[in-house]
C-alpha positions as MATLAB code, in Angstrom:
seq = 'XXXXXXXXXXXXXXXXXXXXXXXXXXXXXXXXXXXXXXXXXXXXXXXXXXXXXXXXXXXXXXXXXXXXXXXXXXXXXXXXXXXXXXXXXXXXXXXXXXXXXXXXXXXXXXXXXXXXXXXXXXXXXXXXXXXXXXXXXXXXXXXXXXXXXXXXXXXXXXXXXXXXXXXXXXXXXXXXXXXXXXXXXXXXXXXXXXXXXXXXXXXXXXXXXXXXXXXXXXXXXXXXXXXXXXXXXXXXXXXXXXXXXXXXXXXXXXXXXXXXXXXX';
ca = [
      -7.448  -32.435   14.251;
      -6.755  -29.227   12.186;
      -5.234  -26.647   13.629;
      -7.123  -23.793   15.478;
      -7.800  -20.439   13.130;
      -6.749  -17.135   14.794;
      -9.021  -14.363   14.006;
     -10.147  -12.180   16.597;
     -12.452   -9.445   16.864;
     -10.175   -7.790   19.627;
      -8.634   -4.353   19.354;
      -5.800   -4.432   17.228;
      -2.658   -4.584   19.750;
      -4.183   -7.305   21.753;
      -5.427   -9.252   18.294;
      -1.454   -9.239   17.552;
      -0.511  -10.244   20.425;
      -2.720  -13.077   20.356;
      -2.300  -14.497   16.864;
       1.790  -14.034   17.521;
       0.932  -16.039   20.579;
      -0.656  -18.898   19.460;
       1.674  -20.950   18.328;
       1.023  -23.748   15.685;
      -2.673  -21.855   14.679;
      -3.418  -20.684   11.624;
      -3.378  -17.217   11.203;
      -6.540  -15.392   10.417;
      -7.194  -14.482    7.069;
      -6.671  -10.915    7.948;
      -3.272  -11.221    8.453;
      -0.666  -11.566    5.717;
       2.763  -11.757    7.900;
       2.810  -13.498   11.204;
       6.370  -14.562   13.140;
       6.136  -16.564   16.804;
       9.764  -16.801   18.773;
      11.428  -16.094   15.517;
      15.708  -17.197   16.024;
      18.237  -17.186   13.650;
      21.939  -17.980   14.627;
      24.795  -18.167   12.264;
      28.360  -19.919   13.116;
      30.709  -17.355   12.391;
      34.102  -19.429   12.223;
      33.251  -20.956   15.684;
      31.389  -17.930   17.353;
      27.649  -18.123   17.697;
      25.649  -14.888   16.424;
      22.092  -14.501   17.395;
      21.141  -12.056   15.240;
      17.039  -12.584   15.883;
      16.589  -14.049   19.527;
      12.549  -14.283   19.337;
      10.851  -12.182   17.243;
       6.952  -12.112   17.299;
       5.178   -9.804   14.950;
       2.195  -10.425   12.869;
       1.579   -7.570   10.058;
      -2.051   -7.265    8.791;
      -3.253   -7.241    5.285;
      -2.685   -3.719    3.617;
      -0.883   -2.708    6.382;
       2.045    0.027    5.788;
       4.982   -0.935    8.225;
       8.325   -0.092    8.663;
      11.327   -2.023    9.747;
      14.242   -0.218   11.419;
      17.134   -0.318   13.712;
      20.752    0.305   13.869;
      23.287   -1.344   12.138;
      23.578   -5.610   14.059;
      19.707   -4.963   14.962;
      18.799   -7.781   13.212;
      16.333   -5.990   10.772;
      18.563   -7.403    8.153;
      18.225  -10.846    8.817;
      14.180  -10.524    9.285;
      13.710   -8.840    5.752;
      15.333  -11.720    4.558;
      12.663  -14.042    6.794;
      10.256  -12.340    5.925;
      11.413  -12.430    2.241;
      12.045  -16.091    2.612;
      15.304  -15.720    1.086;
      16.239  -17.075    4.706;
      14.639  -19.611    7.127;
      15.062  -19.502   11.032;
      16.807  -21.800   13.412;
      13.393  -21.998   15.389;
       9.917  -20.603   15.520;
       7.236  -20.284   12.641;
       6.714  -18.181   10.022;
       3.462  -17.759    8.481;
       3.031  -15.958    5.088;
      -0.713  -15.286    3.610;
      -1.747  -18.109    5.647;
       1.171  -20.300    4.657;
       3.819  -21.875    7.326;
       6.677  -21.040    5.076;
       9.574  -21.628    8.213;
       9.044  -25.538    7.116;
       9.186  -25.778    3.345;
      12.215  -26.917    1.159;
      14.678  -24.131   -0.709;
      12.302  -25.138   -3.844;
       8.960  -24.284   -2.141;
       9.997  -21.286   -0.866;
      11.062  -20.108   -4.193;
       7.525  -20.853   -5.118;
       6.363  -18.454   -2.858;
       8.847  -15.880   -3.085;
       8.066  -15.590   -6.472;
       4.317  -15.360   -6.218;
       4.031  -13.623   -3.245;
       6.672  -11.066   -2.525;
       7.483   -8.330   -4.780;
      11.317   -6.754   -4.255;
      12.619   -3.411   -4.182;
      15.832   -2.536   -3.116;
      17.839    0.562   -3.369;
      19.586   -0.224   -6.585;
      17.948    0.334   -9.633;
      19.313   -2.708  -11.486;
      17.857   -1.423  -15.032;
      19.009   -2.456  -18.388;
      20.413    0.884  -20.115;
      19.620    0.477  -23.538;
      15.970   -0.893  -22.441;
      12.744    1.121  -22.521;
      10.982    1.498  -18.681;
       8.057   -0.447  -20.424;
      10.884   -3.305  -21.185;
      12.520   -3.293  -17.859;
       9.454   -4.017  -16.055;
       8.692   -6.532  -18.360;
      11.512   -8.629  -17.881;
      10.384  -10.686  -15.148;
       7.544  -11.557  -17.293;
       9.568  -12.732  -19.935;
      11.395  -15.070  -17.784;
       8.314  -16.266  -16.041;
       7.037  -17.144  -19.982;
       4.306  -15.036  -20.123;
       2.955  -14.137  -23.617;
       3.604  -10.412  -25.242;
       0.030   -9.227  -24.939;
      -0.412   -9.742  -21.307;
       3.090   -8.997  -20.494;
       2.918   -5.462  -21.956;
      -0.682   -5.501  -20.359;
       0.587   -5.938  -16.911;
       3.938   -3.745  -16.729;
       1.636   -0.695  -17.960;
      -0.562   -1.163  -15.068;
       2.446   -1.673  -12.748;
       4.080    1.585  -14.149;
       0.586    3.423  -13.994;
       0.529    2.316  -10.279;
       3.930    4.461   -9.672;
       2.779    7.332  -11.415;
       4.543    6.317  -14.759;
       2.465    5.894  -17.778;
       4.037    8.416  -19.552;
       7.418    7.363  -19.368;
       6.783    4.363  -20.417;
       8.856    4.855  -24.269;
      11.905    6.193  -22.174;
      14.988    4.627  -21.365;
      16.823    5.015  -17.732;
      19.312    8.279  -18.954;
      16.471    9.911  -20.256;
      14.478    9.631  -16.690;
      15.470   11.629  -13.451;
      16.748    9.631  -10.132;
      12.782    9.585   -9.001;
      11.537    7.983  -11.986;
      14.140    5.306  -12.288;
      13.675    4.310   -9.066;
       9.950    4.616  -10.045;
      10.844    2.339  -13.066;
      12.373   -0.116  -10.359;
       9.283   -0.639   -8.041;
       7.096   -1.441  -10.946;
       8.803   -4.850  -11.898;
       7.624   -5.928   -7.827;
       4.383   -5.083   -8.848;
       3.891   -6.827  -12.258;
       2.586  -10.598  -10.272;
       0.340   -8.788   -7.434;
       2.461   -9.946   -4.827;
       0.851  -10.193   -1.340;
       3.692   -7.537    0.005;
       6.026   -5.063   -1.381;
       9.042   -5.809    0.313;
      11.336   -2.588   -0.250;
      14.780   -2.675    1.256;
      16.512    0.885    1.660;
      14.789    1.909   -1.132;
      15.729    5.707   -0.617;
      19.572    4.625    0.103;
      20.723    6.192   -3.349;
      18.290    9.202   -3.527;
      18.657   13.256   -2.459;
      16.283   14.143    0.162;
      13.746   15.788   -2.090;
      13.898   12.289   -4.345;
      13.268   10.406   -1.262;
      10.114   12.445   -0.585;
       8.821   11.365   -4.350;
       9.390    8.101   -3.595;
       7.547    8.071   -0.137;
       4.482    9.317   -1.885;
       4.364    6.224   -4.313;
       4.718    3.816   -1.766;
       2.032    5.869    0.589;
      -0.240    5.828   -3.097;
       1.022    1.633   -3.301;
      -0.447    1.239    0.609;
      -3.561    3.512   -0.002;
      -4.504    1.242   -2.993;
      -4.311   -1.931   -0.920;
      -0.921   -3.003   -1.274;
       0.691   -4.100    1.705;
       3.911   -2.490    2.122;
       6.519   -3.441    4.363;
       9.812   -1.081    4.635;
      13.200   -1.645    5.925;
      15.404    1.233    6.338;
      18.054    2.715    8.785;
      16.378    6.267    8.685;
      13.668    7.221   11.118;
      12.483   10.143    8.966;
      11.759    7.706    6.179;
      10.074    5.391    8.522;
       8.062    8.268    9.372;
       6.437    8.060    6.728;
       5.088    4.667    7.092;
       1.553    4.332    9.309;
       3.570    1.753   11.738;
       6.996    1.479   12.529;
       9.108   -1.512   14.318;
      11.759   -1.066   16.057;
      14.460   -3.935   16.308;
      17.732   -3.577   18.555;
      19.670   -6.353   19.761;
      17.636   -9.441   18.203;
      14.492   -8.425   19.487;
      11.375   -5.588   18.801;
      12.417   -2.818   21.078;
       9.018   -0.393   20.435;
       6.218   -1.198   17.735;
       4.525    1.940   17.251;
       1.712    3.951   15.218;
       3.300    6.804   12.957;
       1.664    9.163   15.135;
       3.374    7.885   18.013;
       6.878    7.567   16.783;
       6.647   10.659   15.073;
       6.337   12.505   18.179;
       8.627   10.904   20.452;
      10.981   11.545   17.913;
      10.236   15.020   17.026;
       9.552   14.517   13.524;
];
């Protein structure tokens, strides 16, 4: 018998909370990220840590969310779930209809690398490297052929706002357009989620805001987006925002919602 599909016509709290709640069903197509009773525990020289203690949440396709809590939260440890750079002790993970919590370290490379592009508050760029280079590089070590590599990183720099920079190298570009240089590499396979970890950590406040903007661009386009960051005025900016303390989602919010019970 194959399992049961989960796609309901419900409003879209109680469609969560159903396709988080049935547990061994296929997720809808609609939905790209979906976690039932996520756990992870690590043995920290005898001392059990439960850094995730059930975690259900199921993000739709193009959704913009945003991951945050204080420091032992937890929101570390499910970016790297939901990155499956990770797996969990129990529960399931389902990725663009996939139940990645089961597969082997080599399958979920697979699927890392075709489905989840990475952004993280480093820059990581080669110096002496044009921005048209650096986002090429993936490319190159995924063996794909000049023409089409140099085809794709233009797109994925015109998709942060970048085509014209494409000749420079990283000291010639400000702190926005490096990091600008940096998200277009994630972009450069369509991944099915942008997966951007502190990605203002390194940036001024005014940077930050030029940053935001691409990503809300990235999310308007159709990209899902999904955020993790320590700073609730950065969250802000995201349309929903998660809120993890202690293992477990504390408040899952719209932006509109958060926003103004926090006075931002």
């Amino acid at each position: 018998m194959n399992p049961q599909t989960v796609d309901t016509p419900l409003g879209e709290t109680a469609e969560r909370e159903i396709v988080t709640g049935t547990h061994g069903g296929v997720p809808g197509s609609r939905w790209i990220i979906v976690t039932r009773g996520i756990k992870r525990e690590y043995d920290m020289g005898g001392e059990i840590v439960r850094a995730l203690r059930g975690v259900d949440l199921a993000i739709g396709r193009n959704e913009y969310v945003a991951i945050m809590g204080p420091s032992g939260s937890g929101k570390s440890t499910l970016m790297n779930i939901i990155g499956c750079l990770d797996t969990p002790n129990a529960g399931e993970y389902w990725l663009n209809g996939q139940l990645v919590s089961k597969m082997s370290d080599d399958a979920l490379a697979r699927v890392r690398n075709k489905e989840i592009g990475f952004v993280f508050q480093t820059f990581n760029l080669l110096p002496r490297a044009t921005a048209l280079h650096n986002v090429e590089l993936p490319l190159v070590y995924a063996g794909v052929g000049s023409d089409e590599r140099k085809r794709r990183a233009k797109e994925a720099l015109a998709r942060v706002q970048l085509a014209d920079g494409m000749d420079h190298r990283p000291n010639e570009l400000s702190g926005g357009q490096r990091q600008r240089v940096a998200i277009a590499p994630a972009l450069v396979n369509n991944p099915s989620i942008l997966l951007a970890d502190e990605p203002t950590g390194n940036l001024d406040s005014q940077t930050s805001e030029e940053i935001m903007r691409v990503f809300e661009n990235l999310a308007t386009t159709g990209q899902t987006v999904v955020m993790v960051t320590h700073e609730s005025d950065i969250a802000a900016h995201a349309r929903r925002v998660v809120v993890l303390r202690d293992g477990l989602i504390s408040t899952d919010e719209r932006r509109e919602t958060f926003t103004a019970r926090h006075g931002l």
